[in-house]
Predicted model as a PDB file, atoms N, CA, C, CB and O in Angstrom, pLDDT in the B-factor column:
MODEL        1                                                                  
ATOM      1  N   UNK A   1      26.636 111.067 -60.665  1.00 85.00           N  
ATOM      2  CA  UNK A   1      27.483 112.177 -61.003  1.00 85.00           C  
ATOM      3  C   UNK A   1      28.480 111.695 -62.046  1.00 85.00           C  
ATOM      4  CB  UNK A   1      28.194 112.749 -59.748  1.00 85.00           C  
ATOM      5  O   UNK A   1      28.920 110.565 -61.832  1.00 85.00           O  
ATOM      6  N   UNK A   2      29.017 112.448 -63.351  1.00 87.00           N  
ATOM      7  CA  UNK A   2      29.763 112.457 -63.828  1.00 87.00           C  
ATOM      8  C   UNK A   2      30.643 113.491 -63.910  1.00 87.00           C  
ATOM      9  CB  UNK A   2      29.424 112.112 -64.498  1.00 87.00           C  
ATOM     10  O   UNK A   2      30.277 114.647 -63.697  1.00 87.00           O  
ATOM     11  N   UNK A   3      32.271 113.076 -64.325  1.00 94.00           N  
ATOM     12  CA  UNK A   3      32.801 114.251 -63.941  1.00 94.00           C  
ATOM     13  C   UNK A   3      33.292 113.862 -65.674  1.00 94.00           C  
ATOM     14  CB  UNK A   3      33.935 114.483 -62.329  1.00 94.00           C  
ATOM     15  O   UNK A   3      32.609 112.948 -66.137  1.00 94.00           O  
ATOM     16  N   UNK A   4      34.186 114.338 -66.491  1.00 95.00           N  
ATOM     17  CA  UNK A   4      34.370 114.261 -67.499  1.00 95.00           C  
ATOM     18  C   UNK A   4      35.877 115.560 -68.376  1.00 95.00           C  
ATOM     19  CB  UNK A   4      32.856 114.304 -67.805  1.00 95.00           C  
ATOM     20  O   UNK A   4      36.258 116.644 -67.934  1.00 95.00           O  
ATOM     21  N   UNK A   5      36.168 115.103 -69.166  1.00 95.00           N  
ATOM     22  CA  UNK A   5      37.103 116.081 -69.490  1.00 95.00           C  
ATOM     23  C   UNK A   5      36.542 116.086 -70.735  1.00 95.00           C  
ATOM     24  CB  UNK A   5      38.646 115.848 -69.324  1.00 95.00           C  
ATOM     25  O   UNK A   5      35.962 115.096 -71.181  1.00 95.00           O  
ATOM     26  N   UNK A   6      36.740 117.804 -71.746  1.00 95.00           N  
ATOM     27  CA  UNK A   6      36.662 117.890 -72.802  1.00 95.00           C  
ATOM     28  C   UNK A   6      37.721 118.108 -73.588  1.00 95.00           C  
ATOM     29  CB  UNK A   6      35.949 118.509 -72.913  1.00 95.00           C  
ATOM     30  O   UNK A   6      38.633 118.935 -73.588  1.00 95.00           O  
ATOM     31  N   UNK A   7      37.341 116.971 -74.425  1.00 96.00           N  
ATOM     32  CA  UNK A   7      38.248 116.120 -75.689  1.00 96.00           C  
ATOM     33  C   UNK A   7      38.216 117.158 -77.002  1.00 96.00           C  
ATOM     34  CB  UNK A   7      37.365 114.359 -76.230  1.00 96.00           C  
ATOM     35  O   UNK A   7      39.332 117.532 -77.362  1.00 96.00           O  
ATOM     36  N   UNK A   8      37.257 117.588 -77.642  1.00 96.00           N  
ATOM     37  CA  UNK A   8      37.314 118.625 -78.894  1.00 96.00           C  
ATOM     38  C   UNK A   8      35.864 119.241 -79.248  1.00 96.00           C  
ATOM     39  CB  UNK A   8      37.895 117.811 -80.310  1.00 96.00           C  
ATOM     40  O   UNK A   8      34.898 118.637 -78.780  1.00 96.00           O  
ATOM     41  N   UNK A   9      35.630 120.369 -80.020  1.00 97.00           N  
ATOM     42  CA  UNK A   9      34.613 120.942 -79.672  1.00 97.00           C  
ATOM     43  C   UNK A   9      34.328 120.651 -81.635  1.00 97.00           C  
ATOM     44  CB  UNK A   9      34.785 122.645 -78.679  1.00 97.00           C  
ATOM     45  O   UNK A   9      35.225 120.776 -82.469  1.00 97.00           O  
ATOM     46  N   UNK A  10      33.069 120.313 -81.906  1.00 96.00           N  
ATOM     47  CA  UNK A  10      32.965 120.139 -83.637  1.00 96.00           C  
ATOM     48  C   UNK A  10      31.956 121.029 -83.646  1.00 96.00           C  
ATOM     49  CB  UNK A  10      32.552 118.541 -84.459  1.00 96.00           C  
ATOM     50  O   UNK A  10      31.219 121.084 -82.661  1.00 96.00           O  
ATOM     51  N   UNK A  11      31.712 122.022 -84.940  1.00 95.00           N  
ATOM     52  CA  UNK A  11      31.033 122.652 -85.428  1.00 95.00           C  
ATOM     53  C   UNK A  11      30.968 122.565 -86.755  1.00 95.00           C  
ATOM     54  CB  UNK A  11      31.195 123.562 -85.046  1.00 95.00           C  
ATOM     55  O   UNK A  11      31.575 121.614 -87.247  1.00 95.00           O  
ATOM     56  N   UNK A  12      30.295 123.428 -87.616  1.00 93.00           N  
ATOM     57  CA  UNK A  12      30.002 123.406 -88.859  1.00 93.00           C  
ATOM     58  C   UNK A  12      29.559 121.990 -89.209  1.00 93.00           C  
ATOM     59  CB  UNK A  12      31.096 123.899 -89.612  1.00 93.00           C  
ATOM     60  O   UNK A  12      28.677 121.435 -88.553  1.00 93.00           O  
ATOM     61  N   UNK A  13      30.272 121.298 -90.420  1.00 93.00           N  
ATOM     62  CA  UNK A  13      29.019 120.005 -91.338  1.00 93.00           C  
ATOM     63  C   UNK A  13      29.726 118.956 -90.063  1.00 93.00           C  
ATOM     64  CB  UNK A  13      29.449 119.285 -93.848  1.00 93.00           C  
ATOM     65  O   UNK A  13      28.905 118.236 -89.494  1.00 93.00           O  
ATOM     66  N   UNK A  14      31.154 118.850 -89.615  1.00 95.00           N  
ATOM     67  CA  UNK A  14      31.290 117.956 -88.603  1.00 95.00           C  
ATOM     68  C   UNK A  14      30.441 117.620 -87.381  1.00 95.00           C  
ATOM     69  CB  UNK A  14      32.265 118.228 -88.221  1.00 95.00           C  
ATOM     70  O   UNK A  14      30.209 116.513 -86.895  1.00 95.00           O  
ATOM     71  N   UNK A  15      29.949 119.068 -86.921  1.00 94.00           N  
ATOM     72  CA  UNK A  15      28.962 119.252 -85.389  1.00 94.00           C  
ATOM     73  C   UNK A  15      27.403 118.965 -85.902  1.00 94.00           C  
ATOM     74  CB  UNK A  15      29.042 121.199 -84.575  1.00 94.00           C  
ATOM     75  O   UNK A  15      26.411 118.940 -85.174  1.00 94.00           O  
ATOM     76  N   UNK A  16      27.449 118.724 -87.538  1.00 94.00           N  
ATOM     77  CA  UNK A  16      26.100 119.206 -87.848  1.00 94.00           C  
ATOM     78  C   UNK A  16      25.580 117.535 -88.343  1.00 94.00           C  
ATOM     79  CB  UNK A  16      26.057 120.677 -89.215  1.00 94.00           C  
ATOM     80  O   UNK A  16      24.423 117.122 -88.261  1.00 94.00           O  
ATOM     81  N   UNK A  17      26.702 116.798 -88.830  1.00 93.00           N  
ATOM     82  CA  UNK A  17      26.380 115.145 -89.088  1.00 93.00           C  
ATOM     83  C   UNK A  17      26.144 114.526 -87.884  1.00 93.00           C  
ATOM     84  CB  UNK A  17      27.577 114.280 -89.776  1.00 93.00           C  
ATOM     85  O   UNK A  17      25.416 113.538 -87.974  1.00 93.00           O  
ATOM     86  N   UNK A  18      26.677 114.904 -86.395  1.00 93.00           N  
ATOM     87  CA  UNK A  18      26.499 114.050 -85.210  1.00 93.00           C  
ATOM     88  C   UNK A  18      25.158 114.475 -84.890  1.00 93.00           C  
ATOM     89  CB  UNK A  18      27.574 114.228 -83.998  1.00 93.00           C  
ATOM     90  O   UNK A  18      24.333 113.600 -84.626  1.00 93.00           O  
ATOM     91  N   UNK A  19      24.772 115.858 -84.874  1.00 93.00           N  
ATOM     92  CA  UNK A  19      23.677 116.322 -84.288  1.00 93.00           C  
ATOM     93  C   UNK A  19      22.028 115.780 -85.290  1.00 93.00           C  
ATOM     94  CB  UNK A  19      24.032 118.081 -84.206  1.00 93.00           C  
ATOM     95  O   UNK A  19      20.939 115.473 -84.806  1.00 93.00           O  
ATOM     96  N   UNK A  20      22.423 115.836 -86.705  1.00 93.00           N  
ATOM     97  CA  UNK A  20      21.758 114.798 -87.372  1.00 93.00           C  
ATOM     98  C   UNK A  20      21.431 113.647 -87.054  1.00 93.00           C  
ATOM     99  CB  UNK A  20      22.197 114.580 -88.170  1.00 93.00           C  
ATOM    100  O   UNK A  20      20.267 113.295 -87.241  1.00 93.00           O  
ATOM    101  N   UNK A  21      22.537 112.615 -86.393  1.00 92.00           N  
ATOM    102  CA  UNK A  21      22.711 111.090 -86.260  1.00 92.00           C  
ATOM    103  C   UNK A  21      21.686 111.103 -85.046  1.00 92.00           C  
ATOM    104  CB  UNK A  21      24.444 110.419 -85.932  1.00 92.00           C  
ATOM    105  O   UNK A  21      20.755 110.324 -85.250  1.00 92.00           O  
ATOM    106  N   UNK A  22      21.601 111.849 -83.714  1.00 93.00           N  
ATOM    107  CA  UNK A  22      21.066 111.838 -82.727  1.00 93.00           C  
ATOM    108  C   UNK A  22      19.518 112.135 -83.150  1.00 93.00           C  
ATOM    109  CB  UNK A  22      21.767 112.692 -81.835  1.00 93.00           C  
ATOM    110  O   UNK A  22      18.550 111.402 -82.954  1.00 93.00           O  
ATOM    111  N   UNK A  23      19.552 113.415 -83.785  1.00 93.00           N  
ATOM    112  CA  UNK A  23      17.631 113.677 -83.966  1.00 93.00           C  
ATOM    113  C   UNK A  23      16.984 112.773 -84.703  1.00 93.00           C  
ATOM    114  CB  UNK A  23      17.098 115.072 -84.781  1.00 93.00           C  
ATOM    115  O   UNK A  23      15.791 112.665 -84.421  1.00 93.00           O  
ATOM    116  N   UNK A  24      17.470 111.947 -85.735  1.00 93.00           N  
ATOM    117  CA  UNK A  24      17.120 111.087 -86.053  1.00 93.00           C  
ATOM    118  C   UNK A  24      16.665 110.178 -85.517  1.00 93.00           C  
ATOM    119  CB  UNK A  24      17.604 110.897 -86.480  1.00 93.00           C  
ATOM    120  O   UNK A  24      15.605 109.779 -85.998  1.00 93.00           O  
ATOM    121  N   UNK A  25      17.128 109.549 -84.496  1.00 94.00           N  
ATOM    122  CA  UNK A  25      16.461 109.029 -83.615  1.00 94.00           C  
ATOM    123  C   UNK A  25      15.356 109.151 -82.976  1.00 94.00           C  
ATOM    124  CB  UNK A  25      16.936 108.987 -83.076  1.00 94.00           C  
ATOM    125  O   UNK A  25      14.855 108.244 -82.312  1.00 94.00           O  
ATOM    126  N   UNK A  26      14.746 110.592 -83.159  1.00 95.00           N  
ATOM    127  CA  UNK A  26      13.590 110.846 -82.574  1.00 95.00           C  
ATOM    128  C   UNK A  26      12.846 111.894 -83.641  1.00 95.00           C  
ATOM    129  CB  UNK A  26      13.850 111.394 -81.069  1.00 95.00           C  
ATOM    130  O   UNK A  26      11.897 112.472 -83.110  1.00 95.00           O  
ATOM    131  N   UNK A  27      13.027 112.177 -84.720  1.00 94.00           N  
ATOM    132  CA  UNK A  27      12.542 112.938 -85.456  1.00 94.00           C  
ATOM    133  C   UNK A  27      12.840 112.188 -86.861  1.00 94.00           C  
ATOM    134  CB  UNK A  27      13.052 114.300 -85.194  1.00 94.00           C  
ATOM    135  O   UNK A  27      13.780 111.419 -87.059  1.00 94.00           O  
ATOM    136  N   UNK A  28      11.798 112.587 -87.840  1.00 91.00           N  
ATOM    137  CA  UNK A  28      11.949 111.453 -88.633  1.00 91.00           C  
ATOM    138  C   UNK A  28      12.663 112.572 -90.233  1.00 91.00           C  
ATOM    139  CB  UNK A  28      10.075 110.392 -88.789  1.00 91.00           C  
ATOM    140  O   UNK A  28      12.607 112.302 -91.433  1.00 91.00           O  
ATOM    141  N   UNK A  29      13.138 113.538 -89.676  1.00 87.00           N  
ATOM    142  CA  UNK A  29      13.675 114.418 -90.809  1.00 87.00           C  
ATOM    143  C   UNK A  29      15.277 115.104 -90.370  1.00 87.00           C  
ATOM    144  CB  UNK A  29      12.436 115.741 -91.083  1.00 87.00           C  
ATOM    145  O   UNK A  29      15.628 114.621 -89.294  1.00 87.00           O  
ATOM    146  N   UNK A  30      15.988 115.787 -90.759  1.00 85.00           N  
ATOM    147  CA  UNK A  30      17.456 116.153 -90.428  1.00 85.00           C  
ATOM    148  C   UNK A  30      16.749 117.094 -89.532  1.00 85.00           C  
ATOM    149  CB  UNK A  30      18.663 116.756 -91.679  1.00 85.00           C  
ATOM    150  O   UNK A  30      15.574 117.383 -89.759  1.00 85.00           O  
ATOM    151  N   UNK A  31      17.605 117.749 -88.200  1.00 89.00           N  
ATOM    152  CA  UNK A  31      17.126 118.582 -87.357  1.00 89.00           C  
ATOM    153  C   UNK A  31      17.607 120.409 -88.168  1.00 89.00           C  
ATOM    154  CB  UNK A  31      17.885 118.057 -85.696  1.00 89.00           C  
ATOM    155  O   UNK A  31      18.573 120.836 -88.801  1.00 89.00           O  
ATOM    156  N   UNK A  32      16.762 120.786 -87.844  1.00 90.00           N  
ATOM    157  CA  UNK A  32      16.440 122.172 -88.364  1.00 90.00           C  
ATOM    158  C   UNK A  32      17.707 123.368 -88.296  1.00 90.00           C  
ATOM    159  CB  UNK A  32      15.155 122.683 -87.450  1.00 90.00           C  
ATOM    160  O   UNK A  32      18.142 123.688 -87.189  1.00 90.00           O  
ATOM    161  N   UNK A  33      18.203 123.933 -89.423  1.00 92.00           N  
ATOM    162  CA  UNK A  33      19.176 124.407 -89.365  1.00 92.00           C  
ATOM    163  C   UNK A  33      19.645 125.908 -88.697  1.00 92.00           C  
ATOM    164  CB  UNK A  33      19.342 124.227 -90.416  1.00 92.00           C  
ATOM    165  O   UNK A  33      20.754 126.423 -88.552  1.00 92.00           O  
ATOM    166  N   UNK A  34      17.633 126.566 -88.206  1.00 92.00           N  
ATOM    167  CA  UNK A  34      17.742 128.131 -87.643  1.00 92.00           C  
ATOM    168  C   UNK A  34      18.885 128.339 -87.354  1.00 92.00           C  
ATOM    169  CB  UNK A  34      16.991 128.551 -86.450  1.00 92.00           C  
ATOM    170  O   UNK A  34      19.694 128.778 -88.171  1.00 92.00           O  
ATOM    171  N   UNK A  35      19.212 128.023 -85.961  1.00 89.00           N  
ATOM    172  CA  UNK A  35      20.127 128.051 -84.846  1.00 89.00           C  
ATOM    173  C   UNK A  35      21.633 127.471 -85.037  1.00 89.00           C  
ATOM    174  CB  UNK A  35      19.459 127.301 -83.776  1.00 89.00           C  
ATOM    175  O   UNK A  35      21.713 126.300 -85.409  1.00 89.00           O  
ATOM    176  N   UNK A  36      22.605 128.058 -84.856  1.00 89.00           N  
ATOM    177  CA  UNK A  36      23.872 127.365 -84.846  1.00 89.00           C  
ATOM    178  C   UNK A  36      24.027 126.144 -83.373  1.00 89.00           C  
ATOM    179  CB  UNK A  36      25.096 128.717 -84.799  1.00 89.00           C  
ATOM    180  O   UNK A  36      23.813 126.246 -82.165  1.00 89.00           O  
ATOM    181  N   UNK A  37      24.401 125.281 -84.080  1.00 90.00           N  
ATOM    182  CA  UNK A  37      24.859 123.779 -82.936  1.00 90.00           C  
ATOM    183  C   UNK A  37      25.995 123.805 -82.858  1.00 90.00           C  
ATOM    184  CB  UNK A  37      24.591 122.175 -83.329  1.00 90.00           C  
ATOM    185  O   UNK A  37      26.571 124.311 -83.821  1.00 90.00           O  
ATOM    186  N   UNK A  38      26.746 123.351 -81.846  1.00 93.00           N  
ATOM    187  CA  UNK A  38      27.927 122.638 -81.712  1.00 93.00           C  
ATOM    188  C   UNK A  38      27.484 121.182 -81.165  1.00 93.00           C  
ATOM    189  CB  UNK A  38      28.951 123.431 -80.744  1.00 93.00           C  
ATOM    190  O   UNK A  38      26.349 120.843 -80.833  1.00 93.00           O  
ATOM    191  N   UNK A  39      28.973 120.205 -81.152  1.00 95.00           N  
ATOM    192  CA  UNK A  39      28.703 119.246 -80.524  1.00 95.00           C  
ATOM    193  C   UNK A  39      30.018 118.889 -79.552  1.00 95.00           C  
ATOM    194  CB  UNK A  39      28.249 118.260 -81.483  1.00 95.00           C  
ATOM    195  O   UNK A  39      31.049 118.703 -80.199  1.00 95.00           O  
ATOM    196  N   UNK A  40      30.123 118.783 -78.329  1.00 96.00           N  
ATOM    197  CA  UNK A  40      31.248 118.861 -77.355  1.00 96.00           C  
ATOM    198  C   UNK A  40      31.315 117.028 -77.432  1.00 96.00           C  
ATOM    199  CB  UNK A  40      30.813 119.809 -75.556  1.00 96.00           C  
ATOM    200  O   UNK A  40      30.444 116.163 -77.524  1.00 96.00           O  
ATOM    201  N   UNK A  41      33.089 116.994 -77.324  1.00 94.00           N  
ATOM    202  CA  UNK A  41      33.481 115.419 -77.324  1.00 94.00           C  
ATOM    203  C   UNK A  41      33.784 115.652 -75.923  1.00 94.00           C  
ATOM    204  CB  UNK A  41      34.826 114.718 -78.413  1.00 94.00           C  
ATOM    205  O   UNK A  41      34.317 116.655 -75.449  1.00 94.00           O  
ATOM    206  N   UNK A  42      33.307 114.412 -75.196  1.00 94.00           N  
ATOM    207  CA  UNK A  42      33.744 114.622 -73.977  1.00 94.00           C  
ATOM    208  C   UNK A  42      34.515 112.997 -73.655  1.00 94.00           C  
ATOM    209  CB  UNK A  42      32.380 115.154 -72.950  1.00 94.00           C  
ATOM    210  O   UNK A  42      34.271 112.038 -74.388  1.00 94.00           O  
ATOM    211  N   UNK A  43      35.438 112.901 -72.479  1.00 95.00           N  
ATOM    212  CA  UNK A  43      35.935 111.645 -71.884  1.00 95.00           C  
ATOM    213  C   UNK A  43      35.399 111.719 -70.475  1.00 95.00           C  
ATOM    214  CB  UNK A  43      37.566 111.485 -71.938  1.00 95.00           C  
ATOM    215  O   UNK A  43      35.636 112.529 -69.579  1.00 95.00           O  
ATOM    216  N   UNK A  44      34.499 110.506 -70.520  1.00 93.00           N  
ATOM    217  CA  UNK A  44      34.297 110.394 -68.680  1.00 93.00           C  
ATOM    218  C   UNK A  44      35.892 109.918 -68.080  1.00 93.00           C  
ATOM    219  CB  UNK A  44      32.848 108.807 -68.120  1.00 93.00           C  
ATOM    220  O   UNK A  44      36.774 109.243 -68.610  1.00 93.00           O  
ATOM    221  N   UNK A  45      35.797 110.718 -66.499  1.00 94.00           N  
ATOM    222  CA  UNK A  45      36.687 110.454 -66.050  1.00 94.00           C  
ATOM    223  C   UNK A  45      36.240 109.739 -64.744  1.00 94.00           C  
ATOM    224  CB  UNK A  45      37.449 111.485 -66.061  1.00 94.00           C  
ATOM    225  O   UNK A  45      37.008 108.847 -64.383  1.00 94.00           O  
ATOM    226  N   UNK A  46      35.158 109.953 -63.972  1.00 92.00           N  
ATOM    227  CA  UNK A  46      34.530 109.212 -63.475  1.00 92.00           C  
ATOM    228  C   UNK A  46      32.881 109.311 -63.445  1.00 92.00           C  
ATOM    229  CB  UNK A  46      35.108 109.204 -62.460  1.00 92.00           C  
ATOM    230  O   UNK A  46      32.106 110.043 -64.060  1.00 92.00           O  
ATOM    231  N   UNK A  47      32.692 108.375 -62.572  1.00 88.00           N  
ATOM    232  CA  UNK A  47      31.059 108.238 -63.132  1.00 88.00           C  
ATOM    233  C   UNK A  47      30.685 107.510 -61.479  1.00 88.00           C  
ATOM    234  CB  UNK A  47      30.703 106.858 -65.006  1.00 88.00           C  
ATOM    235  O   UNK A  47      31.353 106.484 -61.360  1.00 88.00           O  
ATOM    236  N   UNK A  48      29.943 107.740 -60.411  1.00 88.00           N  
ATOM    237  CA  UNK A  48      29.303 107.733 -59.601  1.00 88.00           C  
ATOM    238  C   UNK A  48      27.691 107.132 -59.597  1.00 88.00           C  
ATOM    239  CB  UNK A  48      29.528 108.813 -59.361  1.00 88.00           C  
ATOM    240  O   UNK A  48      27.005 107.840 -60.335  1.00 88.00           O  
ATOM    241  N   UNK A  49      27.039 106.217 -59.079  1.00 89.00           N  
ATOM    242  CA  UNK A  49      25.753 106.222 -59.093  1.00 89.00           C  
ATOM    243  C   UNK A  49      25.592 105.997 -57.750  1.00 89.00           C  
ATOM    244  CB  UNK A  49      25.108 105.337 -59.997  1.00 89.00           C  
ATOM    245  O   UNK A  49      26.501 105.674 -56.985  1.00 89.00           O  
ATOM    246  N   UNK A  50      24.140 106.211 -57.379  1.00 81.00           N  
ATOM    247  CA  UNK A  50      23.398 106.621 -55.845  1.00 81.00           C  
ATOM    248  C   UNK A  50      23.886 107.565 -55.360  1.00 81.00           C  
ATOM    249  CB  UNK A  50      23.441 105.698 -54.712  1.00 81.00           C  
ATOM    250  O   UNK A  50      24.795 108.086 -56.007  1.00 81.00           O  
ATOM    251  N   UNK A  51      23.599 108.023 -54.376  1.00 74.00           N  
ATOM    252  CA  UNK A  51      23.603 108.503 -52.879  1.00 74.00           C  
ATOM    253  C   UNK A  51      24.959 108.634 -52.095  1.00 74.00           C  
ATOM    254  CB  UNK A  51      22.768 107.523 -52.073  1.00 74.00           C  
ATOM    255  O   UNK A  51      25.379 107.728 -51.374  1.00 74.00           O  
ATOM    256  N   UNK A  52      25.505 109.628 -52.257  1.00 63.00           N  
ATOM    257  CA  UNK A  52      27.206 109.365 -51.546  1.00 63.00           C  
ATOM    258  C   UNK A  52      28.385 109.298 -51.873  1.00 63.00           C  
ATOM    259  CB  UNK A  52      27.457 108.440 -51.079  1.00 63.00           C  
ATOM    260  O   UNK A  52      29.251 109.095 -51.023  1.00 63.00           O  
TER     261      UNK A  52                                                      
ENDMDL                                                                          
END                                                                             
């Protein structure tokens, strides 16, 4: 489980260079512009692993 607070919300060429940086990673061209993206900054505040 993560719980997390949100830090700032980027859109336009700001939301659109991170969302680039990521598909890149798995697509070998800039990701497709149809659809409007955002990209949410988040701060973990805690972070949980397993059962409990």
């Amino acid at each position: 489980m993560l719980t997390s607070d949100l830090r700032r919300v980027l859109d336009g060429d700001a939301g659109w260079e991170i969302v680039d940086r990521v598909a890149a990673k798995y697509i070998p061209v800039p990701y497709p512009r149809e659809d409007p993206r955002v990209v949410a900054v988040i701060e973990p505040t805690v972070q949980k692993v397993g059962m409990g």
